[in-house]
C-alpha positions as semicolon CSV with decimal commas, in nm:
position;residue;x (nm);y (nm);z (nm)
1;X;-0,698;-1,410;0,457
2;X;-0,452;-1,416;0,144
3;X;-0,752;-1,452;-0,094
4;X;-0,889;-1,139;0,082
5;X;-0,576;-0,940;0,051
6;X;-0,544;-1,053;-0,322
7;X;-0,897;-0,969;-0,362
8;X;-0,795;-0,610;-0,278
9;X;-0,571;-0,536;-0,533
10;X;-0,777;-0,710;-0,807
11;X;-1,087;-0,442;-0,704
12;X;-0,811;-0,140;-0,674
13;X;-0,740;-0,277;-1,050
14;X;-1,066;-0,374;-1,179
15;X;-1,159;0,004;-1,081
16;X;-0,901;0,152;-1,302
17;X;-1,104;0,027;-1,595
18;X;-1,364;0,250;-1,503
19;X;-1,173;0,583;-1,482
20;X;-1,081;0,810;-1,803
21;X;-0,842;0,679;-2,036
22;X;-0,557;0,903;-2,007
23;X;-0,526;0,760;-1,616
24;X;-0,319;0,560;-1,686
25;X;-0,096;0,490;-1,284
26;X;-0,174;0,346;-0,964
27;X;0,010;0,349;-0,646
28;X;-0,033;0,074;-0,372
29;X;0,034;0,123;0,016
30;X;0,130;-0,211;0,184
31;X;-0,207;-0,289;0,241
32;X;-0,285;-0,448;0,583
33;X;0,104;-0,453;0,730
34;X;0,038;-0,141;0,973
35;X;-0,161;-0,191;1,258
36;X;-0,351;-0,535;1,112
37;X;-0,065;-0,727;1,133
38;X;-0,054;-0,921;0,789
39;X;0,304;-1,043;0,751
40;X;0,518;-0,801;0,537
41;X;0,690;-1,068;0,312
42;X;0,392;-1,230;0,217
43;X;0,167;-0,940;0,195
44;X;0,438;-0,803;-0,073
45;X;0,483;-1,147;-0,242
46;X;0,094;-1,113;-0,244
47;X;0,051;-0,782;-0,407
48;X;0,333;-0,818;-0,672
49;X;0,194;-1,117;-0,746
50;X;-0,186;-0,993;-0,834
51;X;-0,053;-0,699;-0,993
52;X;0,147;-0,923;-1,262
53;X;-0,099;-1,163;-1,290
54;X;-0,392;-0,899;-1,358
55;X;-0,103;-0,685;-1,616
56;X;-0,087;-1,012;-1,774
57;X;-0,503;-1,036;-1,844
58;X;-0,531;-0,655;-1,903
59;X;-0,247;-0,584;-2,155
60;X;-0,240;-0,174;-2,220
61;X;-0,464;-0,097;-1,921
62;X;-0,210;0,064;-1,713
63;X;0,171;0,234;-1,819
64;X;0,260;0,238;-1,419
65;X;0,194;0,074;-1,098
66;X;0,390;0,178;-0,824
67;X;0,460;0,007;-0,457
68;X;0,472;0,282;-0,241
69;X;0,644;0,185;0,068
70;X;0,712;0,372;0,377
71;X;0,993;0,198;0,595
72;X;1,283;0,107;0,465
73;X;1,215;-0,245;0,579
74;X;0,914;-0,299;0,325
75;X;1,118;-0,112;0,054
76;X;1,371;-0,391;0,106
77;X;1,123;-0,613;0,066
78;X;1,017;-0,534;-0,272
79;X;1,293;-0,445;-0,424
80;X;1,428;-0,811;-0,324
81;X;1,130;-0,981;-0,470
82;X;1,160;-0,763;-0,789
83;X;1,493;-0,714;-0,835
84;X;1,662;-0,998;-0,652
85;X;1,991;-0,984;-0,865
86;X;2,058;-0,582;-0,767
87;X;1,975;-0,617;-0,347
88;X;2,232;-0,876;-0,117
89;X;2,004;-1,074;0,077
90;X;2,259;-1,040;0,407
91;X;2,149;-0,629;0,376
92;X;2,142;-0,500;0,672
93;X;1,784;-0,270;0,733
94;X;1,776;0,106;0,900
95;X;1,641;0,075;1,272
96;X;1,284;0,142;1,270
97;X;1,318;0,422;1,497
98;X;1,450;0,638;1,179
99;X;1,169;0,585;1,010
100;X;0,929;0,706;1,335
101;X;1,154;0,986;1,418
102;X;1,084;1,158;1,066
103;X;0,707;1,047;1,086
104;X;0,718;1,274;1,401
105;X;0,872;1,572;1,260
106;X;0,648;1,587;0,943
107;X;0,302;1,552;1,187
108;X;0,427;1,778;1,413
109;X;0,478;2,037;1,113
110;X;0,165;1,949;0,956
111;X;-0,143;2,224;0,945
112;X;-0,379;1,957;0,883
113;X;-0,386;1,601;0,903
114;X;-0,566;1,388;0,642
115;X;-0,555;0,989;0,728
116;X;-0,670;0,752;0,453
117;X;-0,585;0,394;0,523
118;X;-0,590;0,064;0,328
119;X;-0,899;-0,084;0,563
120;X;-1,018;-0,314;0,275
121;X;-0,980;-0,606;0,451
122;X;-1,074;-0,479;0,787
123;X;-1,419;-0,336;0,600
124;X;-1,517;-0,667;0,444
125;X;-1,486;-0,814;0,818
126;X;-1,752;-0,556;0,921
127;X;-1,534;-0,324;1,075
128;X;-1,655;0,067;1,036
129;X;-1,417;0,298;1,063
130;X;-1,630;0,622;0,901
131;X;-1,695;0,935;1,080
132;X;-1,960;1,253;1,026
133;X;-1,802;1,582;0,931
134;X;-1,936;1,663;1,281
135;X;-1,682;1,444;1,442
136;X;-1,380;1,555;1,298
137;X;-1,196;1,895;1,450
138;X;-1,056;1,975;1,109
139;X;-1,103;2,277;0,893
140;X;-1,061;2,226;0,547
């Protein structure tokens, strides 16, 4: 299972090398911590770890990657795996209601919901999560 996850990031990398050159970011979601369980800590320790390593081998390819967390819980934990000298480990993290609450607020303002999710792993086990246009009740 950590191979698998690894193997995410490396093809979310390896696919940067295909688009134009003046793309030059990429923005992770903490793939496979939602509703697939994977363990937050090590899923982090994971993709920081894949991302430096394949920086390392690809020297120029990129000017930004960027962990994009949602809870305060996984911004905690990267920030303490990348800059362990700036966050106490005794911090104390916001309830996760907070978090949930505002989730609520922005879908219940929404017009339009659009839900892409990191299913990488969950795809390669033969899970199909695709729709037709027919099934969705969404104008766009």
């Amino acid at each position: 299972m950590f191979a698998q996850l690894a193997s995410c990031y490396q093809s979310c990398l390896d696919c940067t090398l295909t688009l134009p050159k003046d793309v030059r970011s990429v923005a992770f979601c903490c793939v496979s911590t939602g509703l697939f369980g994977f363990p937050k800590q090590r899923a982090a320790e994971i993709a920081i770890k894949t991302v430096q390593t394949w920086l390392q081998e690809h020297p120029g390819a990129l000017d930004l990657v960027v962990f994009n967390v949602f809870l305060e819980e996984d911004d905690l934990i990267y920030k303490q795996l990348l800059f362990p000298s700036l966050v106490p480990k005794d911090f104390i993290i916001d309830p996760l209601e907070r978090s949930i609450a505002a989730a609520g607020q922005w879908l219940a303002q929404a017009e339009c919901i659009l839900i892409a999710g990191a299913a990488g792993l969950s795809a390669s086990a033969g899970l199909d999560y695709t729709v037709s246009s027919s099934q969705l009740n969404c104008k766009i």
